[in-house]
Structures are given as structure tokens and as C-alpha cells.
KEVEXVO-335837 format. One record per residue (C-alpha): residue in one letter; x, y, z. Coordinates in steps of 0.05 Angstrom, whole numbers, plus 5000, padded with zeros to 4 digits. Example, Ala and Ser with C-alpha at 12.3 -4.5 7.8 and 13.67 -1.06 7.14 Angstrom:
2
a524649105156 s527349795143 
END
This chain:
226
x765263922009 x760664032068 x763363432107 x770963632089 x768564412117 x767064162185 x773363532195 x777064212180 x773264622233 x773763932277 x780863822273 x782964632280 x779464692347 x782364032375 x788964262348 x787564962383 x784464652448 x790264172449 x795964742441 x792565092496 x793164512534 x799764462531 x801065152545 x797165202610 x801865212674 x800164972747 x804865252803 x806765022868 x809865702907 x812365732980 x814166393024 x815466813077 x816067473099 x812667983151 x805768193158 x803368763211 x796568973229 x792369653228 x788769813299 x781169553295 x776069603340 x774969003389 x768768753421 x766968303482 x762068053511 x760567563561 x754567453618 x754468183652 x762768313624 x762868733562 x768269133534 x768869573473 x775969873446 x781670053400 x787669503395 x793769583365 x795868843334 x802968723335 x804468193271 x812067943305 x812867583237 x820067343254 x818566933318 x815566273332 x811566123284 x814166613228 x809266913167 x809066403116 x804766173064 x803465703004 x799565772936 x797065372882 x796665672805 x793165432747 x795365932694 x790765782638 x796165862582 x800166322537 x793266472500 x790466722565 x793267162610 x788966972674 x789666432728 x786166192784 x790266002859 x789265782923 x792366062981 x793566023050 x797066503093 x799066473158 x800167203198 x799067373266 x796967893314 x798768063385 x794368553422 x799069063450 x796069083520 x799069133582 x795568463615 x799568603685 x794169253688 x789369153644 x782469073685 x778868523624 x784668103594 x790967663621 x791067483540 x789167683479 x792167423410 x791766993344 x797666733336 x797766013307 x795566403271 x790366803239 x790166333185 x788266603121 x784966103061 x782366492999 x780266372926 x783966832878 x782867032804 x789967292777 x792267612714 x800367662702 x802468222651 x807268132591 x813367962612 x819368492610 x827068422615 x828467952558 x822167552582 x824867342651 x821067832694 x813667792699 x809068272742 x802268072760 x796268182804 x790567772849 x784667902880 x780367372923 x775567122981 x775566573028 x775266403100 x778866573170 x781465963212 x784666373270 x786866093327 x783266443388 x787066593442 x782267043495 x783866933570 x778867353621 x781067553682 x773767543712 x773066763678 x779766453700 x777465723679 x774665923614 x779866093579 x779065983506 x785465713459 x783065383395 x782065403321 x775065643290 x772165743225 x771266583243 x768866923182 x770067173120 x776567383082 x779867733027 x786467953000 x788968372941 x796068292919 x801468502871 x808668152853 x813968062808 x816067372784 x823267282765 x824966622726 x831066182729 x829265722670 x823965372653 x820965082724 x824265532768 x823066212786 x822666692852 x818267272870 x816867872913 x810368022929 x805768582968 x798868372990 x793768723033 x789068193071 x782468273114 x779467823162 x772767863200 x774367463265 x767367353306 x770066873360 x767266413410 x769266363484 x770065783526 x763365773568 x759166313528 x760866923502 x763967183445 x768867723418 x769268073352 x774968393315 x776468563239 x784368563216 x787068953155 x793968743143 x799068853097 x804768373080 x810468413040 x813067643019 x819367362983 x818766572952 x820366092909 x815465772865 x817065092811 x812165092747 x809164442718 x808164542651 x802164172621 
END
């Protein structure tokens, strides 16, 4: 009796494990949008040249190269409401300076871009509409990969245009997922990012900056169901 007890037990949580299984969902999701930027603070310094201010950062989402992004999603299955994706965003942001005048910089931006990778735990709702629309959330962490683009008028052969590893990152976001049919489906999504950009210049030197940025997207994504 003992022995029949436990095949039982065995062959329920295989069954269970395997159901989950088969309800778990990966997703492959592409899109763009616009993304702007809040003023921050920026910080330089280099030899004797220092310089401490307010930017405004100008996102210009719509021109060469445009706000994009893609995302992976393991959605661990209809038993489970929560996921787990990678993402990577690419924004941008243009320091609204006058360079013809301005007394430190000939050019200041990140703009291929400041690219955004993060880590995200996600939890989508019960769907609504006749199970077609489903609203969800994310939070995560990751890195900045911006590429620097700091020109000095007091270093003219210095300047510094080039991808680094800058800091930290993180990004909340919000979305609704509309689906076609079974694979298909396309979204809308808001998302707040940060990014803690401590640069390095060409020759010595570095300059600091934090971005907050909000972003609204629009995308397809295609499900793989396991």
C-alpha cells in the first residue's frame, strides 16, 4: 500500500511538473517609440577644467537612430503568473547647449545610444476582454553601455566618442498586451528608466551624469509555447 502511496505521489507531481511545462511561454518582442529625458545635473572634470551644471537632454527619438528596443520572456506558465525578461533599450539624449557659445563643450551627447540592458521580474494580470487583452507590470536592474560623446573645447585632440560599460541601471514599466491568436500579439507600453553614466575622457578625465527617462513604446511580440 505504502509503495502504491508514493508511485501515486510520483506520478501526480511529474504529471503536474510536466503540465506546467507545457504551459510556460518564452517571448521574443520588438519595439519602438519615443523616450525624453528629465534635466540632471552634469559634472566634469579634467586636469585644471572643471565644470558643474543643469542640462536639459533632448531624447529626438524619431531621427537617426530611432528609440527601439528588444525583450526576451520566460513566462513561467498559466499556474504562475510571473516571468522573468531581458531587455535592451536603446534611447538617447542630446544636451541642449548652445556649443557656438558655450565656453566648455563643442559636444555633448549619447546618442548611439544610451544603451540600456536590464534584468526584469514581471507579473501579467488576468486577462480581460474575452481573454485577448492582458495588462502587466516589470521592474529590473542592469547595466549602461552609452555611447560617450564629450568634445572639449580646451582639449581639441581628445575628444572622446566610444562605447563604455558606465554604471548601473533600472527601469519600471507597465503595458497592455493585445493577442491575435495563439503566437501573435501587440502591445503598448510605458516605462520609466534610470541610468548612472560615470564616463571616461579621451586623455584623462571624466564626466558624470544620471538620466531619468520616460518612454512610451508600441511592438509586436510572437510567443513560443513550450
Amino acid at each position: 500500500m505504502r509503495e502504491a502511496v508514493l508511485r501515486f505521489c510520483a506520478a501526480t507531481l511529474a504529471l503536474l511538473a510536466g503540465a506546467a511545462a507545457a504551459r510556460a511561454e518564452t517571448q521574443i518582442s520588438v519595439y519602438g517609440g519615443l523616450n525624453e529625458n528629465f534635466k540632471s545635473q552634469g559634472t566634469l572634470s579634467k586636469g585644471t577644467l572643471t565644470d558643474t551644471r543643469d542640462f536639459d537632454w533632448q531624447g529626438k527619438s524619431f531621427e537617426m537612430p530611432p528609440y527601439w528596443g528588444v525583450r526576451a520572456t520566460h513566462w513561467f506558465g498559466n499556474m504562475s503568473n510571473w516571468g522573468i525578461a531581458l531587455d535592451y533599450v536603446h534611447s538617447k539624449a542630446y544636451a541642449n547647449v548652445n556649443f557656438a557659445t558655450d565656453p566648455v563643450y563643442s559636444h555633448l551627447e549619447f546618442t548611439d545610444g544610451n544603451n540600456i540592458v536590464t534584468l526584469n521580474a514581471m507579473y501579467r494580470f488576468q486577462p480581460v476582454w474575452n481573454g485577448q487583452v492582458v495588462p502587466y507590470v516589470g521592474v529590473g536592474a542592469g547595466v549602461a553601455i552609452p555611447h560617450v560623446e564629450v568634445w572639449l573645447k580646451a582639449f581639441p585632440t581628445q575628444n572622446t566618442w566610444e562605447y563604455q560599460l558606465a554604471g548601473g541601471a533600472a527601469q519600471v514599466l507597465g503595458g497592455l498586451e493585445y493577442k491575435f491568436d495563439r503566437n501573435w500579439s501587440a502591445f503598448a507600453e510605458a516605462r520609466l528608466m534610470y541610468s548612472h553614466l560615470a564616463t571616461d575622457l579621451n586623455g584623462g578625465g571624466q564626466f558624470k551624469t544620471y538620466l531619468w527617462s520616460p518612454a512610451f513604446s508600441l511592438g509586436l511580440s510572437y510567443r513560443f509555447n513550450n
